[in-house]
C-alpha positions as CSV (number, residue, x, y, z in Angstrom):
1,X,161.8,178.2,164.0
2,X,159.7,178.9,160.9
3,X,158.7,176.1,158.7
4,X,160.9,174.8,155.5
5,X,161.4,176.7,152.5
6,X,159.0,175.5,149.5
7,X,161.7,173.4,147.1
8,X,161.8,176.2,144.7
9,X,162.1,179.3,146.9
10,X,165.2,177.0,148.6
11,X,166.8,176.2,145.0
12,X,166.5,180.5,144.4
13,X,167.9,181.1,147.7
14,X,170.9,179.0,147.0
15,X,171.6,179.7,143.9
16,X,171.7,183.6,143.6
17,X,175.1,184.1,141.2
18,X,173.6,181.6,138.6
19,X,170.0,183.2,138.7
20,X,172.5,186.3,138.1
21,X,174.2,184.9,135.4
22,X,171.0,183.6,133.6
23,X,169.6,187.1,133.4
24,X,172.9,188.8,132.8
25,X,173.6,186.1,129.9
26,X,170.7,186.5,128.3
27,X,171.4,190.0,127.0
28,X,173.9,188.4,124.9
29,X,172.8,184.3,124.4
30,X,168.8,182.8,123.5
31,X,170.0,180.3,125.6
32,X,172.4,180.2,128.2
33,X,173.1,176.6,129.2
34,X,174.0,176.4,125.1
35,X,171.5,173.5,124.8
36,X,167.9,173.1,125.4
37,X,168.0,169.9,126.9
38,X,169.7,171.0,129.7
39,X,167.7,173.5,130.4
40,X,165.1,173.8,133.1
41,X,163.3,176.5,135.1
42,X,163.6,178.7,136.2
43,X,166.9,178.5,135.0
44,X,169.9,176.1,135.4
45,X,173.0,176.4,137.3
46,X,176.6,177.7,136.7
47,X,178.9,175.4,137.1
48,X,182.4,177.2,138.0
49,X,184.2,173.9,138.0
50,X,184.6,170.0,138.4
51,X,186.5,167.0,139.5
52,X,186.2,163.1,139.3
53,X,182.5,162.8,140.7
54,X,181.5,166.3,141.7
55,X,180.4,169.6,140.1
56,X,180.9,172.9,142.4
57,X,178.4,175.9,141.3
58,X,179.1,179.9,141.3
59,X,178.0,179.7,145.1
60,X,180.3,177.3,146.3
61,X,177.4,174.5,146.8
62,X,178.9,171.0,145.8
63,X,177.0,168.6,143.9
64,X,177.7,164.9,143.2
65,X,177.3,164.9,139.0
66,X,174.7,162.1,137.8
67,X,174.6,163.6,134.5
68,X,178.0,163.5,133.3
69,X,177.7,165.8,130.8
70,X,174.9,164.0,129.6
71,X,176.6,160.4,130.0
72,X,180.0,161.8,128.5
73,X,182.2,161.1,131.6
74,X,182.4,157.4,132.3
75,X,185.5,157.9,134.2
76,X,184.2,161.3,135.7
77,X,185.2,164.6,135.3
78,X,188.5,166.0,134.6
79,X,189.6,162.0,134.5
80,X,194.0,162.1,135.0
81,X,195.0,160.3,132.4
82,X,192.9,161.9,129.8
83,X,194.0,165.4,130.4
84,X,197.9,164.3,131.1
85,X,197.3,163.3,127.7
86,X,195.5,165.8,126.1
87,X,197.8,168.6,127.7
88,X,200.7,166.3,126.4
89,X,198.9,166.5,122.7
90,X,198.6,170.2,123.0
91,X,202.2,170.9,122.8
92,X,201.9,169.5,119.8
93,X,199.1,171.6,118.5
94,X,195.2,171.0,118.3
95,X,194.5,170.9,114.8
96,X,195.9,170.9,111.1
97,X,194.5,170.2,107.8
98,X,196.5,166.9,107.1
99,X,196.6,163.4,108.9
100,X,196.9,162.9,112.3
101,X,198.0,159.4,114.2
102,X,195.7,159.6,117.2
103,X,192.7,160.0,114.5
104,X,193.6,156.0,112.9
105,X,194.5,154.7,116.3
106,X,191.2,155.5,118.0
107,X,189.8,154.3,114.8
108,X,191.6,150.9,115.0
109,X,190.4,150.6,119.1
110,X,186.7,151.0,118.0
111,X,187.4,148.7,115.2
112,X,188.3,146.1,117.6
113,X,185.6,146.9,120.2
114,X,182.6,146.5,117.3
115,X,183.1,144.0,114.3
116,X,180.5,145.5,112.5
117,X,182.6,149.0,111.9
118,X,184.5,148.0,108.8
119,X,185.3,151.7,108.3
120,X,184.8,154.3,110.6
121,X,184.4,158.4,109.3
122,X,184.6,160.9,112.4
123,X,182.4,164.0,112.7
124,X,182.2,166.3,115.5
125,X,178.7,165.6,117.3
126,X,176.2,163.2,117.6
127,X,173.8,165.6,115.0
128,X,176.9,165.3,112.7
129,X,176.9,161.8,112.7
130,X,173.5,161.4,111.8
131,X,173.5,163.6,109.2
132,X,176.4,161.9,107.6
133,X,174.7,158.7,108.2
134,X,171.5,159.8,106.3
135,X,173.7,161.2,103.2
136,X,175.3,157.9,103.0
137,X,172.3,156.2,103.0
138,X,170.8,158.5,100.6
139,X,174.3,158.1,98.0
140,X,173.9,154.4,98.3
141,X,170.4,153.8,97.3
142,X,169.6,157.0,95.5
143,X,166.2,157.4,97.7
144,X,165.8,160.4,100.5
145,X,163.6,159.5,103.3
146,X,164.5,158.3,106.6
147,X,162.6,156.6,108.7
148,X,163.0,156.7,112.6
149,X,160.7,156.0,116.1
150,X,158.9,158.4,118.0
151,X,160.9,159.5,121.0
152,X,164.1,158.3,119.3
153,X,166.6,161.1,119.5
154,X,169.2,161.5,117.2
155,X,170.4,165.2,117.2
156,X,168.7,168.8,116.6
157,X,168.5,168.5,112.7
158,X,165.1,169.8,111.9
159,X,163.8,166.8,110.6
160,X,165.3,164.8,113.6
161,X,163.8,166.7,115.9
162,X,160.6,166.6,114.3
163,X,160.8,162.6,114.2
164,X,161.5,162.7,118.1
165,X,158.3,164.0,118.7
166,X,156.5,161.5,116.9
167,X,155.9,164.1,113.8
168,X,156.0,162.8,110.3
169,X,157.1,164.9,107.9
170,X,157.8,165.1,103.8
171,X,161.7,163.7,104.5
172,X,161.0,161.0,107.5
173,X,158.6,158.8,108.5
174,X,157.8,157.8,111.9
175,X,157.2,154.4,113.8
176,X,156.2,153.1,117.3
177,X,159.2,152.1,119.1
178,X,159.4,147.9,119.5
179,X,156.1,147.7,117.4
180,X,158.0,145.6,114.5
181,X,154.4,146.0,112.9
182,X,154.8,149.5,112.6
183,X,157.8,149.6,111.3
184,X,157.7,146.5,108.8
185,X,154.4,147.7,107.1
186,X,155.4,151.8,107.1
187,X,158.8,150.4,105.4
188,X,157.0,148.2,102.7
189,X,154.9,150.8,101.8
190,X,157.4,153.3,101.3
191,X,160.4,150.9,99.9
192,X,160.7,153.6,96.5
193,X,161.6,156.3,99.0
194,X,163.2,155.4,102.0
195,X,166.9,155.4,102.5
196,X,167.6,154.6,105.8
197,X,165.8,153.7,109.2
198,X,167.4,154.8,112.8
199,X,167.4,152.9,116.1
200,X,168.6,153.5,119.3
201,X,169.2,149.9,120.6
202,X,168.4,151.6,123.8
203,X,166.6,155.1,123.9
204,X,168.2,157.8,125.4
205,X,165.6,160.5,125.9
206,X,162.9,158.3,125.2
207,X,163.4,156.9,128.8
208,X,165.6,154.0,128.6
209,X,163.2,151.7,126.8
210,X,165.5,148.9,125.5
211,X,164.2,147.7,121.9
212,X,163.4,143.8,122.3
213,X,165.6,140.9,119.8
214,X,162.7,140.2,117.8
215,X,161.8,144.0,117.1
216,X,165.2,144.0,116.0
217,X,165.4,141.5,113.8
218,X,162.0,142.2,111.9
219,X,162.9,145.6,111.3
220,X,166.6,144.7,110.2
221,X,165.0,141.9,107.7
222,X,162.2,144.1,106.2
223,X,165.2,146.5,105.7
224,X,167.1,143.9,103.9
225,X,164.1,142.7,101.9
226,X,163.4,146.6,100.4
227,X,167.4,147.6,100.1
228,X,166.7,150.3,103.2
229,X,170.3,150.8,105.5
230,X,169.9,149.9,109.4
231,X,171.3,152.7,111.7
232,X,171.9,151.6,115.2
233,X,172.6,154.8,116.8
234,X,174.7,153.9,120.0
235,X,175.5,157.4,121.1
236,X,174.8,156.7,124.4
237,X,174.5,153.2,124.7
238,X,178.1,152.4,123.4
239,X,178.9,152.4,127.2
240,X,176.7,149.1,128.1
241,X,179.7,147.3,126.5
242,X,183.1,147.1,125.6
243,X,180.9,146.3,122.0
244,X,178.2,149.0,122.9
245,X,174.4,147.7,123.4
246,X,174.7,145.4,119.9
247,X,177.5,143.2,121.0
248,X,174.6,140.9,122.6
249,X,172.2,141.0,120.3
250,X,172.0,138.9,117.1
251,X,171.7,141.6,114.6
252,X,174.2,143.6,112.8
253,X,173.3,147.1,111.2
254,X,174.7,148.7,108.1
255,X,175.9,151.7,110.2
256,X,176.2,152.5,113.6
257,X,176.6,156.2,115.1
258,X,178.6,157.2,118.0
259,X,180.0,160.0,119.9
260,X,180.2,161.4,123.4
261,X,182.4,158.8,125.5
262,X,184.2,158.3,122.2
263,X,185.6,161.6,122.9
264,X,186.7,161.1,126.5
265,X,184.9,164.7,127.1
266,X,185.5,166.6,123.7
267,X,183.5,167.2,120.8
268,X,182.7,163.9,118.7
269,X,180.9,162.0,116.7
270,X,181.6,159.0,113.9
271,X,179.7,156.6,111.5
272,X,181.1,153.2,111.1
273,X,180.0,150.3,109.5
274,X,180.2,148.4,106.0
275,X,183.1,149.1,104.4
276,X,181.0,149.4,100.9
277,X,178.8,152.4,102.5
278,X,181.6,154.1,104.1
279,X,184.1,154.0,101.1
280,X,180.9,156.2,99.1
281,X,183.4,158.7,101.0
282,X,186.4,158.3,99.9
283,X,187.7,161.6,98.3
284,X,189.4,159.8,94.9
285,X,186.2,159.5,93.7
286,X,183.3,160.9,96.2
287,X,179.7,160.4,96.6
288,X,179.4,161.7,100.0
289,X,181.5,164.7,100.8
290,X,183.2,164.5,104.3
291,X,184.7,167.5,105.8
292,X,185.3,169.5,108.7
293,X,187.6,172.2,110.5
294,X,188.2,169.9,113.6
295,X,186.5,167.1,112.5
296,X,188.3,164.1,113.9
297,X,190.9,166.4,115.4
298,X,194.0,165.0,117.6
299,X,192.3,166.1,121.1
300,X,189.3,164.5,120.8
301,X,190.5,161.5,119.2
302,X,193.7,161.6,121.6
303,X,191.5,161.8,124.4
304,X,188.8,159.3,123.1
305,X,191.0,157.4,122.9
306,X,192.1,156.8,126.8
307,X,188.2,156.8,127.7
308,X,187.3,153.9,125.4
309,X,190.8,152.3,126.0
310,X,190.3,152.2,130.0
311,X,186.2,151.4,129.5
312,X,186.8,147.9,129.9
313,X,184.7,145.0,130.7
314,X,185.6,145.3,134.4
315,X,184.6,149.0,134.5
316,X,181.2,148.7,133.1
317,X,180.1,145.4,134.9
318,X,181.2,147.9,138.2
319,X,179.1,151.1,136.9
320,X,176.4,148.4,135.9
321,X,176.4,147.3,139.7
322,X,176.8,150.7,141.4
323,X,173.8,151.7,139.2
324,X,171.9,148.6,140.0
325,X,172.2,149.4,143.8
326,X,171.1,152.8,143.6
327,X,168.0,151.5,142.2
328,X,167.4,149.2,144.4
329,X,167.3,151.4,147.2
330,X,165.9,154.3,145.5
331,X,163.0,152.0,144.8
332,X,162.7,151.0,148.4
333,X,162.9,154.8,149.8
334,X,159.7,155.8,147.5
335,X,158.1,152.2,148.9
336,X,158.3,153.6,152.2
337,X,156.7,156.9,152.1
338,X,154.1,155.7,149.5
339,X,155.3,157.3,146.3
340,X,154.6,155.6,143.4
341,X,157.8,155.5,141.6
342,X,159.2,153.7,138.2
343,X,162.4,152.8,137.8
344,X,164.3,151.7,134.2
345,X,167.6,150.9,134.2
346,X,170.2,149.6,131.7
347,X,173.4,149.2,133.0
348,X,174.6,152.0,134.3
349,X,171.5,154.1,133.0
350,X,169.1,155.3,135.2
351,X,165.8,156.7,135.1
352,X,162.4,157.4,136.9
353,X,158.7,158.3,136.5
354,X,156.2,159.2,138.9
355,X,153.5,157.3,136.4
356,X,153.4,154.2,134.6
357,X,155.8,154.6,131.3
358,X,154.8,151.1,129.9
359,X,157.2,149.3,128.0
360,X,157.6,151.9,125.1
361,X,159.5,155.7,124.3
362,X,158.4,158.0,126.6
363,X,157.8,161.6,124.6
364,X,159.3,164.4,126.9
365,X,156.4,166.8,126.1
366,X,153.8,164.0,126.8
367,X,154.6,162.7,130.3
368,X,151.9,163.5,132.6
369,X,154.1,164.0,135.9
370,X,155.7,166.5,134.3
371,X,154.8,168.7,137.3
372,X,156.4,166.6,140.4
373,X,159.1,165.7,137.9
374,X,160.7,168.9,137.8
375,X,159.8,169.5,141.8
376,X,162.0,166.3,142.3
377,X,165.2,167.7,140.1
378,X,165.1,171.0,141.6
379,X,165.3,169.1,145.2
380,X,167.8,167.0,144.3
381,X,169.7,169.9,143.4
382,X,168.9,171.5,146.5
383,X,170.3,167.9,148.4
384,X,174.0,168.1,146.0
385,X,172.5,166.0,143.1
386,X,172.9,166.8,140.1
387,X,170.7,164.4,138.0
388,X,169.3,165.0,134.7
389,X,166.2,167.4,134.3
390,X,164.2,164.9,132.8
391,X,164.4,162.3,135.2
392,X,167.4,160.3,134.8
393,X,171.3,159.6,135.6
394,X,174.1,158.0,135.3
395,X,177.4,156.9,137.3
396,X,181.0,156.6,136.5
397,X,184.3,154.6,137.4
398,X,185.2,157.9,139.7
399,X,182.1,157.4,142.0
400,X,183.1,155.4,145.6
401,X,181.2,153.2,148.1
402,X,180.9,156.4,150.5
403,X,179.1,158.1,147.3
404,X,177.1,155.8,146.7
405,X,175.8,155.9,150.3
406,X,175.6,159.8,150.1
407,X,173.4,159.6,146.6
408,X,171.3,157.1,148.1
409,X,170.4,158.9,151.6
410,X,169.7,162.2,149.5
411,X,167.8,161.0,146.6
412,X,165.6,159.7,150.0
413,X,165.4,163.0,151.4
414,X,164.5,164.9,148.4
415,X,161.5,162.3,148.1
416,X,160.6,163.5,151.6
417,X,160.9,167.2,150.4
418,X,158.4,166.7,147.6
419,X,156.2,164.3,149.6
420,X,153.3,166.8,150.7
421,X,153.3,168.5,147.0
422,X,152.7,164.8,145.5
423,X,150.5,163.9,148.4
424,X,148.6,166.7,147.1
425,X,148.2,165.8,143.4
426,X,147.6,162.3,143.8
């Protein structure tokens, strides 16, 4: 018997028809997986279907899904009750250029989840959201710039996606994420031109670093003190809460942005917040033009709808505690064969470092285990993981005790199947 496959000659080996498809798509596509940050090489799978807490690829493997769509699927995939009622909502049709019922009443839920959305105005993506965020901001106080922290992400719009990186640029400024220095004295001395400064209460790709109470409340009171709006972006945090990450802490933004569970697996986004910023909008007399051929359509909003309605309380203390016993025992599987490993967690967030991340963003071209990082996905993957290339996860209400188990004894082994190529770097 021949010794093991290297991790990536295994992942090729078992994954021929979506190597296939990569090279075959390309002829057509820049980019196959239709995002970049799902992308990883050498290239990612196909996914030919999925149900409740597993993904099944072109070649039949079976994967447990930790992504979840990049945390869209709370209740896992292809969830009963949202596509009973979304194939109930498409007899009626998908779209029309006039009101819609399911678009007030998923309105009115949120409403009732998060005091602080007075109004709410839908969009169709995260990206959207922000952008309508910073044009209401910008209507509002008649200055341009935004202001946001390095590794913050809040969509692909150039300027974003600049500001992510921790690059300035002639439309945004850039601070250092829970530095309440930074940000008070780069917001004082730019009060004439900034409109708006973004916050995750909770970083998404900038590893999970939760911003601290007093952070908060320095940045929200120099933003007061120059007439600058406060975005909480709770994309991906809403799901911490029945009231998203900001129903425990004792500051209340302007705006907030959401999307993805709000959509219970369709395409979504939404501002809400003070009614005097969001009625800049309305169309009798507009400052901020909203518009869109599905925005706030009735399957998204229909199906939102049964995701946020069935995220209660109950389900996100049990995704908190599933999450919290995965990294427990992840934690104690690296302990064992002497990997230095990093956990952060926030509810039922997950995600891991092979250095020291500190207390701050992490800046996904900066990491310095870049190297074993990728090594670790790729044998996940091979083990029927399928995590989040940059080191993270996340669980949902569809996940069992006997899944659990499985993710647990896997995410061991595929420590042991990278163990002599970190031995070797470190």
């Amino acid at each position: 018997m021949g010794s093991p496959l290297p991790v990536e000659a295994q992942y090729e080996q078992k994954t021929k028809a979506s190597a296939s498809f990569e090279s075959s798509g390309r002829e057509a596509l820049p980019i196959v997986s239709s995002r970049g940050i799902a992308f990883h090489p050498p290239y990612p799978l196909l996914v030919e279907r999925a149900q409740g807490a597993f993904l099944w690829d072109a070649d039949g493997n079976e994967y447990v899904d930790l992504s979840s769509n990049m945390y869209v699927f709370v209740h896992g995939n292809a969830y009963a009750p949202i596509t009973e009622a979304v194939i109930r909502q498409l007899h009626q049709g998908s779209a029309w250029s006039a009101n819609n019922r399911s678009l007030v009443t998923l309105a009115d839920l949120l409403r009732q989840r998060m005091p602080s959305l007075e109004k709410i105005a839908f969009q169709n993506s995260g990206t959207e959201a922000f952008s309508l965020a910073w044009n209401i901001a910008r209507a509002a106080t008649g200055k341009s710039k935004f202001m946001m922290a390095a590794g913050g992400y809040h969509g692909t719009l150039y300027e974003a996606s600049l500001g992510s990186k921790g690059i300035a640029g002639p439309s945004h400024l850039v601070g250092v994420y829970n530095d309440a220095e930074s940000f008070e004295r780069t917001i004082a001395e730019n009060a004439d031109a900034l409109c708006a400064v973004f916050i995750e209460p909770v970083l998404g790709a900038g590893g999970l670093a939760a911003a601290s109470d007093d952070f908060l409340r320095r940045v929200r009171d120099a933003c007061t003190r120059h007439g600058v709006v406060l975005v909480f972006d709770e994309v991906v945090s809403f799901r911490l809460s029945e009231g998203g990450a900001q129903a425990s802490m004792r500051v209340k933004p302007d705006l907030t942005m959401l999307g993805k569970v709000i959509g219970g697996g369709f395409p979504i986004g939404a501002v809400g917040g003070d009614s005097r910023l969001l009625s800049l909008a309305d169309p009798v007399n507009p400052k901020v033009f909203i518009s869109g051929t599905f925005t706030g359509n009735p399957i998204a909003t229909t199906a939102g709808y049964v995701a946020v309605n069935h995220l209660t309380q109950s389900a996100i203390d049990h995704i908190g505690s599933v999450a919290e016993e995965i990294e427990t025992r992840f934690g104690e599987s690296a302990k064992r064969l002497g990997i230095r490993l990093w956990i952060r967690r926030v509810g039922s967030l997950l995600s891991w470092f092979f250095h020291n991340p500190g207390d701050g963003a992490v800046l996904g071209g900066q990491r310095p285990d870049v190297d074993i990082l990728h090594l670790y996905h790729l044998a996940l993957l091979n083990r029927g993981l399928f995590a989040i290339p940059r080191g993270a996860m996340t669980v949902s209400t569809a996940m069992t005790p006997e899944i659990v188990a499985r993710i647990c004894e896997q995410m061991e082994l595929s420590l042991k199947d990278i163990l002599p190529r970190y031995e070797e770097t470190n």
